[in-house]
Residue frames as a rotation matrix with the C-alpha (Angstrom) as fourth column:
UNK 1
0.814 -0.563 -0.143 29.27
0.491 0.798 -0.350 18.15
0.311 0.214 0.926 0.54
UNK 2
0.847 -0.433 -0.309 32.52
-0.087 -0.686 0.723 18.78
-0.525 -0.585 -0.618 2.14
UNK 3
0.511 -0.703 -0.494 36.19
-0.757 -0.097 -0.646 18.79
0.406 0.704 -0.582 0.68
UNK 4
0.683 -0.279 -0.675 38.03
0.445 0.892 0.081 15.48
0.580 -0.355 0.733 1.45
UNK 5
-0.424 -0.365 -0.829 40.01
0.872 0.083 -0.483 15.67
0.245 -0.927 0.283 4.52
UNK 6
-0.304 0.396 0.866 37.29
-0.519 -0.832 0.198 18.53
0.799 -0.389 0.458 5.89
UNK 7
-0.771 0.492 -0.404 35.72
0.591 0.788 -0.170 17.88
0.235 -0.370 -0.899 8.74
UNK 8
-0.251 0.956 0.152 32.23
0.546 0.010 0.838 18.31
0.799 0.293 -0.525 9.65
UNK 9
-0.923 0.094 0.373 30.52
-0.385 -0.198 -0.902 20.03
-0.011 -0.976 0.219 12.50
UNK 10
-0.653 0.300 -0.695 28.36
0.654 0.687 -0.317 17.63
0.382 -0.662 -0.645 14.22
UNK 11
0.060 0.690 0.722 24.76
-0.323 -0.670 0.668 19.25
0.944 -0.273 0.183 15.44
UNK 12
0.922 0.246 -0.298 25.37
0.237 0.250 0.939 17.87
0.306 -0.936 0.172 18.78
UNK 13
0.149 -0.789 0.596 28.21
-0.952 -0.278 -0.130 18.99
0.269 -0.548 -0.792 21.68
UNK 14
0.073 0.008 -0.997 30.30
0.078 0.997 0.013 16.88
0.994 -0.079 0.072 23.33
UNK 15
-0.199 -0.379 -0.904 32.07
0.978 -0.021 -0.207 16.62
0.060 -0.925 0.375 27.10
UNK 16
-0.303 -0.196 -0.933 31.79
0.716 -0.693 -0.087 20.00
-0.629 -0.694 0.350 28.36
UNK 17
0.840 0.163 -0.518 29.60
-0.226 -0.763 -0.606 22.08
-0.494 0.626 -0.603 25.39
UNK 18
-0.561 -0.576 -0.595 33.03
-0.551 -0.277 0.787 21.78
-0.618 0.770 -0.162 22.95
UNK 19
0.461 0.326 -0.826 31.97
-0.848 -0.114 -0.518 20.60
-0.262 0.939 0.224 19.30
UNK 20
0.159 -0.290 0.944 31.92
-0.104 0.946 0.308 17.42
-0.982 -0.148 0.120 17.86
UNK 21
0.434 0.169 -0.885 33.37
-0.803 -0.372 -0.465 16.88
-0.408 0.913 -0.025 14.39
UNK 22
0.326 -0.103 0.940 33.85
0.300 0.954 0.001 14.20
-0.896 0.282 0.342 11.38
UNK 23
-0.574 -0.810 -0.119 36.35
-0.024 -0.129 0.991 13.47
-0.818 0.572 0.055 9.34
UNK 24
0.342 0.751 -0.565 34.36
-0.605 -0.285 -0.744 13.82
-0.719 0.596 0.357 5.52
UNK 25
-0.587 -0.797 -0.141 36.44
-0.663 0.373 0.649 11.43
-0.465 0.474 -0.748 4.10
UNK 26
-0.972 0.231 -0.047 33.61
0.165 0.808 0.566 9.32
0.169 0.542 -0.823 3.86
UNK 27
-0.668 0.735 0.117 30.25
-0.719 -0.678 0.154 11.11
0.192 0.018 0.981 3.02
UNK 28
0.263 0.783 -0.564 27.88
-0.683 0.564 0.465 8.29
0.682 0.263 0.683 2.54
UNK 29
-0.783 -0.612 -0.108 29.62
-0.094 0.289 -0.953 6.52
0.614 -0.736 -0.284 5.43
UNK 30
-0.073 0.729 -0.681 27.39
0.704 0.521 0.483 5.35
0.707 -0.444 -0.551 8.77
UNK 31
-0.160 -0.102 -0.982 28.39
0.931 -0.346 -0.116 7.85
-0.328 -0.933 0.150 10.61
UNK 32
-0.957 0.071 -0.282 27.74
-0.149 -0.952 0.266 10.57
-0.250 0.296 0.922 8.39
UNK 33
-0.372 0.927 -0.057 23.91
0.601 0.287 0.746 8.98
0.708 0.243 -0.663 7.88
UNK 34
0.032 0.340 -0.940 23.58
0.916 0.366 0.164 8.75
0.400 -0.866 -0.300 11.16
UNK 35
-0.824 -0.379 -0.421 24.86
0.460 -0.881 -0.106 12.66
-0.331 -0.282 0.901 11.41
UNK 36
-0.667 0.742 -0.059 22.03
-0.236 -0.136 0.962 13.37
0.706 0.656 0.266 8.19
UNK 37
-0.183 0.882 -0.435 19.50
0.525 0.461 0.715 11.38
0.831 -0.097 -0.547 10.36
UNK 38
-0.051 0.116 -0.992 19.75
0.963 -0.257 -0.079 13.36
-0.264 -0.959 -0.099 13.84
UNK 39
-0.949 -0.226 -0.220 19.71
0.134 -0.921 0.367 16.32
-0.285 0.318 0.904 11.88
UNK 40
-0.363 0.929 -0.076 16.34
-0.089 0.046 0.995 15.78
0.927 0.368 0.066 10.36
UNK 41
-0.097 0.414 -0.905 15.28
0.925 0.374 0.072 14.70
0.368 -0.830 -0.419 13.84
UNK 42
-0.409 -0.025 -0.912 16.03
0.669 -0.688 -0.281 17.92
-0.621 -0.725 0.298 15.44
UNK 43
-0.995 -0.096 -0.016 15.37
0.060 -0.733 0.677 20.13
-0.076 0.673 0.736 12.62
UNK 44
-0.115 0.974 -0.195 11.40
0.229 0.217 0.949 18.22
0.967 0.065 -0.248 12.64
UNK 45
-0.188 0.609 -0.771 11.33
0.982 0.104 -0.157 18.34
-0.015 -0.786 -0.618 16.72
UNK 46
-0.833 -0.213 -0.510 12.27
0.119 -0.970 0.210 22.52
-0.540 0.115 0.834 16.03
UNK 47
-0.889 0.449 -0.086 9.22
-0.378 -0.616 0.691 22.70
0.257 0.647 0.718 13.87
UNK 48
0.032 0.910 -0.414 6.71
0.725 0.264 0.636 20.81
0.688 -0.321 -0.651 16.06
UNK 49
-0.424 -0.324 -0.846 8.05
0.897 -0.282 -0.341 22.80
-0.128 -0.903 0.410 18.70
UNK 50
-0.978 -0.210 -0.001 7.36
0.200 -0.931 0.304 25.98
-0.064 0.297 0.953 16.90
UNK 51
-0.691 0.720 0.069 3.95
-0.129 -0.217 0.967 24.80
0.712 0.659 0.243 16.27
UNK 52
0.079 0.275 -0.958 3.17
0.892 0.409 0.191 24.41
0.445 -0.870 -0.213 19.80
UNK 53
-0.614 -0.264 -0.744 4.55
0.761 -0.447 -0.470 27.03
-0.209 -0.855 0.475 20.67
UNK 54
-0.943 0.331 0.042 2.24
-0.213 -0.695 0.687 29.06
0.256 0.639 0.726 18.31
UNK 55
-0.210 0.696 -0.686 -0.33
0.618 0.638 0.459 27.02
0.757 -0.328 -0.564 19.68
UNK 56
-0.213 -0.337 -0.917 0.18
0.977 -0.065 -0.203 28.00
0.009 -0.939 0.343 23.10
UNK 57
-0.984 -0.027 -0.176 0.58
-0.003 -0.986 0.168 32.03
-0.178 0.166 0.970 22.26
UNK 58
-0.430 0.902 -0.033 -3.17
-0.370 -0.143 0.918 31.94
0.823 0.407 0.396 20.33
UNK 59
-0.061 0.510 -0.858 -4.29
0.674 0.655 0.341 30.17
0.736 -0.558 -0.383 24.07
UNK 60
-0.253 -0.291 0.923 -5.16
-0.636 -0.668 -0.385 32.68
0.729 -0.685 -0.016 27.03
UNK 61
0.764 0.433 0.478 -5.69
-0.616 0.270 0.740 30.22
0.192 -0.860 0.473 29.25
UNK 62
0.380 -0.685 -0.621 -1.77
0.537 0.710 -0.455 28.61
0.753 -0.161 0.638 28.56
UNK 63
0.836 -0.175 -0.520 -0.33
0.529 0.007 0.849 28.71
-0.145 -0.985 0.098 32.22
UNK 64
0.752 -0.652 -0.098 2.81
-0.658 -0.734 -0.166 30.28
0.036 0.189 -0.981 32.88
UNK 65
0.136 -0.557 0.819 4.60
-0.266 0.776 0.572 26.95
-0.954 -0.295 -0.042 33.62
UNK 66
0.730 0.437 0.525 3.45
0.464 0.246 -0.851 25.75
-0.501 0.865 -0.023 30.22
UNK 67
0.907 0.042 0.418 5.36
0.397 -0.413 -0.820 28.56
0.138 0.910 -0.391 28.62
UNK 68
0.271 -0.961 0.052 8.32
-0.842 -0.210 0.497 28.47
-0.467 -0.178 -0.866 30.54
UNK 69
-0.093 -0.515 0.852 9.05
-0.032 0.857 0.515 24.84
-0.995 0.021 -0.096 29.34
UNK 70
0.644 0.002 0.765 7.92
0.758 0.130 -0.639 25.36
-0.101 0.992 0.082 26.02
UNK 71
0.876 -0.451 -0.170 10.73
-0.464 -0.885 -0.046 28.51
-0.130 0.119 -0.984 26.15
UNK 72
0.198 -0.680 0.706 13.17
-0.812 0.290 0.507 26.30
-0.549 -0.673 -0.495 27.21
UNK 73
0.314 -0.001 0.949 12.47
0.327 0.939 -0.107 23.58
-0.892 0.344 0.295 24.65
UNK 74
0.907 0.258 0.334 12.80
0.417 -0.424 -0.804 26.05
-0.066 0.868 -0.492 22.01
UNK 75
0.520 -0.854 -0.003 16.18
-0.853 -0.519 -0.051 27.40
0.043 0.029 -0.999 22.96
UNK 76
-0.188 -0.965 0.183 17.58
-0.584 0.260 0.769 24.50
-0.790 0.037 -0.612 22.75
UNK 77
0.406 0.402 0.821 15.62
0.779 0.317 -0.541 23.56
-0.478 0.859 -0.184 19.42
UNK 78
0.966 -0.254 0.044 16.78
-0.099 -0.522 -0.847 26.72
0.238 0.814 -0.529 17.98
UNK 79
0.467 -0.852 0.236 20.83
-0.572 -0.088 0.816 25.75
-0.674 -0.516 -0.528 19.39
UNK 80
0.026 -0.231 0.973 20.39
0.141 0.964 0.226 22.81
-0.990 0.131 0.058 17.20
UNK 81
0.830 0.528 0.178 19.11
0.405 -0.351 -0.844 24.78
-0.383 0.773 -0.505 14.32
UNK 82
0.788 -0.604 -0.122 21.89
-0.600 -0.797 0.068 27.20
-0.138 0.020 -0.990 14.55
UNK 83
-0.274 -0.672 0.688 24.53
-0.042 0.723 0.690 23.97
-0.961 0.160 -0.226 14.62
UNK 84
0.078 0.138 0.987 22.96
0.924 0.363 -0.123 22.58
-0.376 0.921 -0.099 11.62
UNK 85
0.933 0.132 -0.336 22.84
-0.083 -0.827 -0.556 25.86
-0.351 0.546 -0.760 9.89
UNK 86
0.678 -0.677 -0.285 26.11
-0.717 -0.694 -0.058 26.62
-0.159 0.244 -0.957 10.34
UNK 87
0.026 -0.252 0.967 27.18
0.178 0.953 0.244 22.91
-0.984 0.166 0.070 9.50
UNK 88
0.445 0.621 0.645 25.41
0.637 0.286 -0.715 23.04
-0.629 0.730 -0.268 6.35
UNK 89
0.878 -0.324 -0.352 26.53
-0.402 -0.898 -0.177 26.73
-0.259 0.297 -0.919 5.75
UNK 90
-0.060 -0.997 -0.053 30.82
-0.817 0.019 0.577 25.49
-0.574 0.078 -0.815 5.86
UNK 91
-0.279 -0.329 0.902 30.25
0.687 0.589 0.427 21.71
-0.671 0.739 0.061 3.69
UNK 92
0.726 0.518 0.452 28.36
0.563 -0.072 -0.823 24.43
-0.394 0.852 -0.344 1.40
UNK 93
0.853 -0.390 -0.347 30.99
-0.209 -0.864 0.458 26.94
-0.478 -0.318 -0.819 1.35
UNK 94
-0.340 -0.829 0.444 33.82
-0.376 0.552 0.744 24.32
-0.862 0.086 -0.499 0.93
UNK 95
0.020 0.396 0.918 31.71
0.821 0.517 -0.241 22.07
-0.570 0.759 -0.315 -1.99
UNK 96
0.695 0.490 0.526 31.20
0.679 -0.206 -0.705 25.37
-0.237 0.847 -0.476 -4.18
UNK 97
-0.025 -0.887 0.461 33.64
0.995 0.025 0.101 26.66
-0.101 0.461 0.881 -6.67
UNK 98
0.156 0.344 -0.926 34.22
0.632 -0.755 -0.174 30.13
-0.759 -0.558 -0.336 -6.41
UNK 99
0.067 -0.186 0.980 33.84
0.993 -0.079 -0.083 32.26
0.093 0.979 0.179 -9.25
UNK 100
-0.326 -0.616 -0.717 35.71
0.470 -0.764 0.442 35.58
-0.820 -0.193 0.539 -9.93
């Protein structure tokens, strides 16, 4: 949860790679689902990925092509990861009272 008039970072870029962010004013809002839901999305393709890619690694017969694209899917499965982390990481920050 964030503090009212925080805003959010957004697991996705916009125009040119810059960061996309929402206003928290309204958590339970459509657009903050809809933020909740593409998270889960990426966060689940990042762990099929992974399990492919473990796949793949236990195979001696996966191509090199094979494992360039599954490299490539993964860096930008773990880009998303690293968004949401560090999403998650600042509403937590901001939502918990600090004690002294």
């Amino acid at each position: 949860m964030t503090a009212r008039d925080e805003l959010r970072l957004l697991s996705w870029s916009g125009s040119e790679g810059k960061p996309c962010y929402l206003s928290a004013d309204d958590q339970g809002g459509y657009l903050s689902r809809l933020a909740d839901n593409i998270e889960a999305a990426q966060l689940g393709t990042a762990g099929e990925l992974l399990k492919q890619a473990s796949e793949a690694l236990d195979d001696q017969d996966t191509d090199s092509e094979e494992m360039q694209r599954l490299a490539k899917e993964l860096t930008g499965a773990l880009r998303d990861v690293l968004r949401v982390a560090t999403s998650r990481g600042h509403r937590l920050a901001v939502s918990e009272p600090h004690c002294i």
